[in-house]
C-alpha positions as CSV (number, residue, x, y, z in Angstrom):
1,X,-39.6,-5.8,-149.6
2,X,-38.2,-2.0,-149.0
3,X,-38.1,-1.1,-145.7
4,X,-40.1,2.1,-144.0
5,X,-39.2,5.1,-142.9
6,X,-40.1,7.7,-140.8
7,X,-38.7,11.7,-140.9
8,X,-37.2,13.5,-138.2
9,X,-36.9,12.0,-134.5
10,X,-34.0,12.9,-132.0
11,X,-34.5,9.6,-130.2
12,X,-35.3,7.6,-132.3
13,X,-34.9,4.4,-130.6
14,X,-38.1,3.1,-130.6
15,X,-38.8,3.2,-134.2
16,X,-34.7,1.5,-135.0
17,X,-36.1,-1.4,-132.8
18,X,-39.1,-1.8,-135.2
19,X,-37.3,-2.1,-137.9
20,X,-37.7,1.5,-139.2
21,X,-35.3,3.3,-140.9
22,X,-35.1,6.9,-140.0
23,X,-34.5,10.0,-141.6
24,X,-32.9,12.2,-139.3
25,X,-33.2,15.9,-140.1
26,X,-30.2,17.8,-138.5
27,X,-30.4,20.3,-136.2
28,X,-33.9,22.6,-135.4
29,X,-36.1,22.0,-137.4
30,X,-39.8,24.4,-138.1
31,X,-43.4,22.4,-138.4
32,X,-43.7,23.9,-141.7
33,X,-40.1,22.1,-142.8
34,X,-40.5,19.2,-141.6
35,X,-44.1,19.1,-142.9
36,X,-42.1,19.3,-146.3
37,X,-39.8,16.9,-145.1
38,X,-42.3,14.0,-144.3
39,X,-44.6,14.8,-147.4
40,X,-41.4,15.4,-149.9
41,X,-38.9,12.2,-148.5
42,X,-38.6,10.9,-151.8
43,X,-36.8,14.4,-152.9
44,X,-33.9,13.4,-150.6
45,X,-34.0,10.1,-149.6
46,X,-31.1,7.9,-151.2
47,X,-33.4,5.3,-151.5
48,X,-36.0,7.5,-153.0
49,X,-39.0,5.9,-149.8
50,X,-41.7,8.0,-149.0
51,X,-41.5,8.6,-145.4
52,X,-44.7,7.5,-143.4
53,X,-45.0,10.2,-140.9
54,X,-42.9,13.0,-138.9
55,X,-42.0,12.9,-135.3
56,X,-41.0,16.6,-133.7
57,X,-40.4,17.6,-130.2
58,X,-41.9,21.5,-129.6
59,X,-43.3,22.8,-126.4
60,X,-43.9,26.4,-128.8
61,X,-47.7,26.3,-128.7
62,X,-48.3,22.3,-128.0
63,X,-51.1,21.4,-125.3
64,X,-49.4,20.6,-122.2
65,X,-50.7,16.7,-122.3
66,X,-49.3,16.6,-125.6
67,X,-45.6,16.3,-124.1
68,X,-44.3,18.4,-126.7
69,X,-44.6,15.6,-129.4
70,X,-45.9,17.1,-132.8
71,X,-47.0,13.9,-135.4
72,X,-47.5,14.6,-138.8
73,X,-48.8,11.9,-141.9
74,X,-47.2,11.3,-145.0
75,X,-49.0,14.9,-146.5
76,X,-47.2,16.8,-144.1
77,X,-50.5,17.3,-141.8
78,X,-51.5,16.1,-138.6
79,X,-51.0,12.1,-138.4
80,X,-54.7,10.6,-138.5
81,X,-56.3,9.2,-135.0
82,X,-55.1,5.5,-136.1
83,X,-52.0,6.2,-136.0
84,X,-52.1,8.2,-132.9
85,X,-53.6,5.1,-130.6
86,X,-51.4,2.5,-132.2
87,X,-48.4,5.0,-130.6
88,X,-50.2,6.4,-128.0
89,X,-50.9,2.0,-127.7
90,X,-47.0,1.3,-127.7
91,X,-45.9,4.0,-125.3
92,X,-48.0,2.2,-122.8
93,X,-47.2,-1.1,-123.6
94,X,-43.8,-1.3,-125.0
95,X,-42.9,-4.7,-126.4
96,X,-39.5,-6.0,-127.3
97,X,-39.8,-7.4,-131.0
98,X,-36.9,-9.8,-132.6
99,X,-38.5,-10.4,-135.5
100,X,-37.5,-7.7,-136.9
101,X,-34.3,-6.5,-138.1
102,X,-32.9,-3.0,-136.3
103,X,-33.4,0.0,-138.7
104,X,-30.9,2.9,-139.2
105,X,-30.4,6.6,-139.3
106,X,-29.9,8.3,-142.5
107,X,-29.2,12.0,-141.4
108,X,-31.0,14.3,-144.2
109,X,-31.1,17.7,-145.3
110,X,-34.1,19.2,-146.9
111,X,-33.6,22.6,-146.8
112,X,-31.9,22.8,-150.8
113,X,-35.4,20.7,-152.0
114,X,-37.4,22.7,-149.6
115,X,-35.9,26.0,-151.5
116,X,-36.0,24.3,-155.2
117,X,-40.1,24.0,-153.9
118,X,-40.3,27.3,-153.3
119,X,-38.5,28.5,-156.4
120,X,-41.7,26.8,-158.5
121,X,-44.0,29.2,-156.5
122,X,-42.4,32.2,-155.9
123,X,-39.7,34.2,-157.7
124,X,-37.0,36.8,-156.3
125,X,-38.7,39.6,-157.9
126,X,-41.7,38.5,-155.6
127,X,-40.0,39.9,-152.6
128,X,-38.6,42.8,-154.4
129,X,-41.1,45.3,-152.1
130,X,-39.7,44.0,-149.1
131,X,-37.5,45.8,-147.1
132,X,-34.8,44.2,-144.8
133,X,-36.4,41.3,-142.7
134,X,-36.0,40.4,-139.1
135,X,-35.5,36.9,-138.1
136,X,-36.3,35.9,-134.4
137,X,-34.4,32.3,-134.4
138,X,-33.9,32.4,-130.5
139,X,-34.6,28.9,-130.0
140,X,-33.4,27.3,-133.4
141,X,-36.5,26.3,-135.3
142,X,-36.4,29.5,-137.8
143,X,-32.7,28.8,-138.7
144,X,-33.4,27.2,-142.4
145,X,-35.3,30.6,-142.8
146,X,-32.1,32.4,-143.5
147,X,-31.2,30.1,-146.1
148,X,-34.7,30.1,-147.6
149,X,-34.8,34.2,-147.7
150,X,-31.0,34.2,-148.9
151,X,-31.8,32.0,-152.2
152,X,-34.5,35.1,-152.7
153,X,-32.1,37.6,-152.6
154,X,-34.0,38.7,-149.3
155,X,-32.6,41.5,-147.4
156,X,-32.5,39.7,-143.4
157,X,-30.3,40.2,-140.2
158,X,-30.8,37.3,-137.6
159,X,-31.7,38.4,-133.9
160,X,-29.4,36.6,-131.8
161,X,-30.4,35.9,-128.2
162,X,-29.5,38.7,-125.8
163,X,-28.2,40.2,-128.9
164,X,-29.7,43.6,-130.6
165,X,-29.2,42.9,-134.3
166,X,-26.5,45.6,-136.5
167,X,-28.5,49.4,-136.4
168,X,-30.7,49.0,-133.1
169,X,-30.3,49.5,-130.2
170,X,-30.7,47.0,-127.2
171,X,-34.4,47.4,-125.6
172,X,-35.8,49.3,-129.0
173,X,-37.8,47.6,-131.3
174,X,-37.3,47.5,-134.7
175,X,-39.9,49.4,-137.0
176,X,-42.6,47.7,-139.0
């Protein structure tokens, strides 16, 4: 019987203690990447497993009661209401299981699929209007951007906290 797997958790304790394998994207990670992630696991995953759901920590734009805990579904979209109480469930009422074996962490990287999905929608000569792109990655979760927009050819500078990026000056604002 292959084991589950979940995407994405930096503590991922509770699920290892089910049983669960976890697939433990590195670093910050957006919503819309690890949507990918959870909905695309088989494009990365050694053992080619569909991932069950996603597990991220954001306080971005989160209701406060929420914790900062995001949980998306295997399609990458919120996680449905059953899942939700049978967590919700086991955060109040944690149980120690030995029946089942401990799972483990296989640290992923989906950023190269996430790109070879975007190359079936979009080509470089898609983004040959733009002009040089700003990225805001204060706080991490934008990072993969760079990559993304560098496998378009996309003209980008990265805004660096406390940092004005190359040709502006601190306190201006860039033009639009």
């Amino acid at each position: 019987m292959s084991r589950r797997c979940a995407v994405f958790l930096p503590m991922p304790g509770i699920l290892l203690s089910r049983g669960i394998d976890v697939l433990e994207v590195q670093g910050a990670v957006s919503t819309p990447l690890a949507s990918f992630a959870v909905s695309h696991s088989k494009d990365f995953d050694e053992n080619n497993r569909q991932a069950e759901l996603a597990l991220l920590e954001t306080a971005s734009h989160n209701d406060y009661r929420e914790g900062g805990k995001k949980i998306l579904g295997q399609t990458g979209v919120n996680a449905q209401d059953n899942i939700l109480r049978a967590i919700e469930t086991y955060q109040t009422n944690p149980t120690e299981s030995k029946e089942h074996p401990t799972g483990n962490v296989i640290r992923v990287n989906p950023v190269p699929a996430y790109i070879k999905s975007l190359k079936t929608i979009f080509k470089p000569e898609d983004f040959d209007q733009l002009g040089p792109i700003l990225l805001d990655v204060h706080y991490g979760a934008g990072a993969p951007m760079s990559k993304v927009l560098k496998a378009f050819g996309v003209q980008h500078e990265i805004m660096r906290k406390g940092l004005p990026p190359k040709g502006y000056a601190k306190g201006s604002e860039p033009k639009v």
